[in-house]
C-alpha positions in Angstrom: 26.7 -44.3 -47.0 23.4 -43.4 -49.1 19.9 -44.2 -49.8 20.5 -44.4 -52.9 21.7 -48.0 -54.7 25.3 -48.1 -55.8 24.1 -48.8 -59.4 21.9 -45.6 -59.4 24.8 -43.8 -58.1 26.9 -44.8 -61.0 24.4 -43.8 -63.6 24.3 -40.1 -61.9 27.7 -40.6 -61.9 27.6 -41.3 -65.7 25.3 -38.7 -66.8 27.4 -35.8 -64.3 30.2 -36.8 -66.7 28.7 -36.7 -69.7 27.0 -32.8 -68.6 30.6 -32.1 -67.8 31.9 -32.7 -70.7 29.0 -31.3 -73.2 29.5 -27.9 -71.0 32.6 -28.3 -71.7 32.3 -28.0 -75.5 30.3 -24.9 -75.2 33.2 -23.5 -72.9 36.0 -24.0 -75.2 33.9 -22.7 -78.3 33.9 -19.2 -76.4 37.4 -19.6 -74.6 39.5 -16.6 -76.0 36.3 -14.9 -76.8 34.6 -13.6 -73.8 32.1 -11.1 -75.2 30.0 -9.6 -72.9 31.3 -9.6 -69.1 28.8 -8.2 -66.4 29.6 -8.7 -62.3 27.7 -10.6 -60.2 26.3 -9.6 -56.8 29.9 -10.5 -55.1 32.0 -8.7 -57.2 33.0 -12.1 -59.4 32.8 -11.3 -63.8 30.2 -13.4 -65.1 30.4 -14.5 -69.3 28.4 -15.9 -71.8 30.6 -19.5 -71.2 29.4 -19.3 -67.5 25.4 -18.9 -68.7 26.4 -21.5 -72.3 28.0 -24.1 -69.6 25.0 -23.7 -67.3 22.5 -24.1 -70.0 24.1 -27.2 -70.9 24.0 -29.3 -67.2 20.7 -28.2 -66.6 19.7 -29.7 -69.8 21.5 -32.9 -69.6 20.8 -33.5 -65.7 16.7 -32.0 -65.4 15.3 -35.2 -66.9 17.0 -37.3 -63.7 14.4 -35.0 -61.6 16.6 -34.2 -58.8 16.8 -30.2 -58.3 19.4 -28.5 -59.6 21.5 -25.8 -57.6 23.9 -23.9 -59.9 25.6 -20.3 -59.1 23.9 -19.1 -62.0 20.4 -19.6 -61.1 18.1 -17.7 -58.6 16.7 -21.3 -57.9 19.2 -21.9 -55.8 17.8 -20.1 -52.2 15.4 -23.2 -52.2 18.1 -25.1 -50.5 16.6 -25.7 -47.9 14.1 -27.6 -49.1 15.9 -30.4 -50.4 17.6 -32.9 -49.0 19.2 -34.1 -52.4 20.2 -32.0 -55.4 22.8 -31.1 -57.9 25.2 -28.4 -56.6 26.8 -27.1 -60.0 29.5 -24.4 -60.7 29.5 -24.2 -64.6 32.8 -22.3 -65.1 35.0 -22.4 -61.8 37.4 -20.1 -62.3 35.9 -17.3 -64.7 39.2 -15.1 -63.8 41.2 -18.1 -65.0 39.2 -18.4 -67.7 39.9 -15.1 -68.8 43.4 -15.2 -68.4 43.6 -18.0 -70.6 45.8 -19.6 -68.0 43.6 -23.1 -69.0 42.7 -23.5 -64.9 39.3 -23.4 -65.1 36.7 -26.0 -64.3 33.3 -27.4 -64.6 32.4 -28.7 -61.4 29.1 -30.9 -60.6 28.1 -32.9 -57.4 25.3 -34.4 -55.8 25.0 -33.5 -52.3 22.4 -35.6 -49.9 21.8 -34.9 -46.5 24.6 -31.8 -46.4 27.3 -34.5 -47.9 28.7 -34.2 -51.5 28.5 -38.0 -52.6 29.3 -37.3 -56.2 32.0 -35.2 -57.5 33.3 -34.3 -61.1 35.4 -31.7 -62.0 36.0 -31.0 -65.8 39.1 -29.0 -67.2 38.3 -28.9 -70.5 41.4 -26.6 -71.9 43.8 -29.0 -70.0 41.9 -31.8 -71.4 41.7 -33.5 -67.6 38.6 -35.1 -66.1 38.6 -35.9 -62.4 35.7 -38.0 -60.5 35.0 -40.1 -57.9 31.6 -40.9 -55.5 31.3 -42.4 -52.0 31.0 -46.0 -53.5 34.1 -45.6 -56.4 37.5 -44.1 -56.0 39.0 -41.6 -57.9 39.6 -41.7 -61.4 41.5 -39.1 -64.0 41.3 -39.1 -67.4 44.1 -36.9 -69.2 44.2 -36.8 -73.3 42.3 -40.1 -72.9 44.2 -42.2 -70.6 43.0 -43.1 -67.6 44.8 -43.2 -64.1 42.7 -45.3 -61.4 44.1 -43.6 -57.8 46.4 -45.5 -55.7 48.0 -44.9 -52.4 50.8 -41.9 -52.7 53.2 -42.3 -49.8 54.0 -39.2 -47.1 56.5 -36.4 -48.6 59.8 -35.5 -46.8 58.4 -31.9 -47.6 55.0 -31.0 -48.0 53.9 -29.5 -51.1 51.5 -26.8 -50.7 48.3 -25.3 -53.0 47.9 -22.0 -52.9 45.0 -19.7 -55.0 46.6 -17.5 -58.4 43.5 -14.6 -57.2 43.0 -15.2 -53.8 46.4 -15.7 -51.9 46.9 -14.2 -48.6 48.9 -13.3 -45.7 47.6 -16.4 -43.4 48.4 -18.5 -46.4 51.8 -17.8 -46.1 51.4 -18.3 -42.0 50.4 -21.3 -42.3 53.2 -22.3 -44.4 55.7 -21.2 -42.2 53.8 -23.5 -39.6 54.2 -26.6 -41.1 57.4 -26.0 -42.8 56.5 -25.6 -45.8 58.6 -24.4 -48.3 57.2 -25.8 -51.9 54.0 -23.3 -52.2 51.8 -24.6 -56.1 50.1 -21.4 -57.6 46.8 -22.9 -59.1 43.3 -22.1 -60.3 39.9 -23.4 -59.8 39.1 -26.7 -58.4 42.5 -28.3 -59.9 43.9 -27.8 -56.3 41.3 -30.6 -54.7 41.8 -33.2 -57.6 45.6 -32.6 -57.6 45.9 -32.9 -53.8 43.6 -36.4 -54.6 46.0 -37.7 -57.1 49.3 -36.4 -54.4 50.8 -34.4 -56.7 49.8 -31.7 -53.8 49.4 -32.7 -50.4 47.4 -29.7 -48.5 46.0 -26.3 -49.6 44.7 -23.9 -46.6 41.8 -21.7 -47.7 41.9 -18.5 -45.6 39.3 -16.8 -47.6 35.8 -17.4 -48.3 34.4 -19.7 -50.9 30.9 -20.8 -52.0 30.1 -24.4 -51.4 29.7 -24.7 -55.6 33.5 -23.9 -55.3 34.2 -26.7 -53.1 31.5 -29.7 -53.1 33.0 -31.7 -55.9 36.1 -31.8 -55.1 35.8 -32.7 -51.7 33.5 -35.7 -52.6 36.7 -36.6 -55.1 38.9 -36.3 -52.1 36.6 -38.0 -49.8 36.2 -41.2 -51.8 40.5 -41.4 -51.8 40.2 -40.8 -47.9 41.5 -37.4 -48.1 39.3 -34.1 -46.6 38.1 -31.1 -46.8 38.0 -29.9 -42.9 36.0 -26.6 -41.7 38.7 -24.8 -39.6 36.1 -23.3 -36.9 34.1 -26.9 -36.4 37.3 -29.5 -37.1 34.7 -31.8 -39.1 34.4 -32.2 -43.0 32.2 -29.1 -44.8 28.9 -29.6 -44.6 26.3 -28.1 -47.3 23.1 -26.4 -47.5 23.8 -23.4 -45.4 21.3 -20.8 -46.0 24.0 -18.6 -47.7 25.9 -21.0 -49.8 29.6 -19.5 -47.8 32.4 -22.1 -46.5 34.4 -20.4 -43.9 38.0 -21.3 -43.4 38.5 -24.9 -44.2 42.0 -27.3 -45.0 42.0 -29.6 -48.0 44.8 -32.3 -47.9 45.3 -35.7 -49.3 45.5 -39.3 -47.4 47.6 -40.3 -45.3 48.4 -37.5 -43.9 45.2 -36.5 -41.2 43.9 -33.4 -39.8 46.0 -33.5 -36.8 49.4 -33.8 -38.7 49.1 -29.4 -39.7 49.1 -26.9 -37.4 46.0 -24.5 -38.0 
């Protein structure tokens, strides 16, 4: 579990929602109008609703005193020196965001001891809020009514994620596999909560991802028993490595287990 009391837990909790959803104000003011895009040191655009949303957590979340670890700040090679902290992506999805496809995301967590133990992911255009911790199942909230998680039973045939920027020919591999034949095109973190909620039941990532990509929804699908596996290690991603990459890793929903997919 954690150090830290399940009541504490559920006022981070709280205030990660309520920074979601403040960021996600400042998001929707700019969606349609990106004005200036710049790159960022891997290639991904970066716009002034990734710096507004940002701007935003930080302010809501800095008075909690935990250190923050967003994409967007320089702060975050001090890692290493924290053994709690916020691990924030403020716009998940930038390409999505400007495609005006509405699959983008605002995704906070609170990692401790290389675990995510908190997750909220925020998809403001689709008006869908996802979150869940280690001590409280998942929970969605869509145009204000709220679905508490339940048990989905195993599919006949699977139903497979796969990325709208980033698909590829292992992808499809591993599709062929497990017999899949349903594949889901989909942005940003959606893929995680949806696989939580069983409207998806796996998504293999072949290509890399930051762990501010991944850390809040696998705490969201680790508190509904799902996982988020690292293909090289066969255990759950862990956080904190010195450059902030996942390697190859398989999301998928409860019941099914790691052993029911052929890698």
């Amino acid at each position: 579990m954690s150090s830290i009391p399940s009541v504490q837990l559920d006022d981070y909790l709280s205030s990660a929602i309520k920074a979601s959803k403040i960021a996600g104000e400042k998001i929707m003011q700019l969606y349609g109008h990106h004005g200036n895009i710049t790159t960022k040191f891997d290639g991904s655009p970066l716009t002034i609703a990734d710096l507004e949303s940002h701007g935003a957590i930080i302010q809501e979340l800095q008075p909690l005193g935990i250190p923050i670890v967003s994409e967007e700040d320089e702060a975050r090679k001090q890692v290493n020196l924290y053994t709690r902290y916020w691990l924030i992506d403020p716009l998940d999805g930038t390409k999505d965001f400007l495609a005006k496809n509405d699959e983008f995301t605002i995704n906070i967590a609170l990692v401790e001891n290389g675990r995510p133990i908190i997750g909220v992911v925020y998809a403001p255009a689709l008006n869908e809020l996802y979150y869940g911790s280690i001590y409280r199942p998942a929970i969605k909230i869509k145009n204000g009514l709220t679905e508490i998680w339940h048990l989905p039973p195993k599919r006949m045939a699977l139903k497979m994620a796969i990325s709208r920027f980033h698909d590829c020919a292992e992808s499809a591999d591993f599709a062929i596999r497990n017999q899949i034949q349903e594949r889901i095109p989909m942005g940003a973190s959606l893929k995680y909560v949806k696989i939580a909620f069983g409207e998806i039941d796996v998504y293999p990532r072949m290509v890399g991802t930051s762990e501010w990509d991944t850390a809040a929804g696998q705490a969201i699908l680790e508190s509904v028993r799902g996982g988020m596996y690292d293909m090289s290690t066969y255990r759950p991603i862990a956080y904190g490595k010195h450059n902030f990459r996942n390697g190859k890793f398989l999301a998928f929903r409860f019941p099914y287990e790691v052993t029911d997919f052929i890698w």
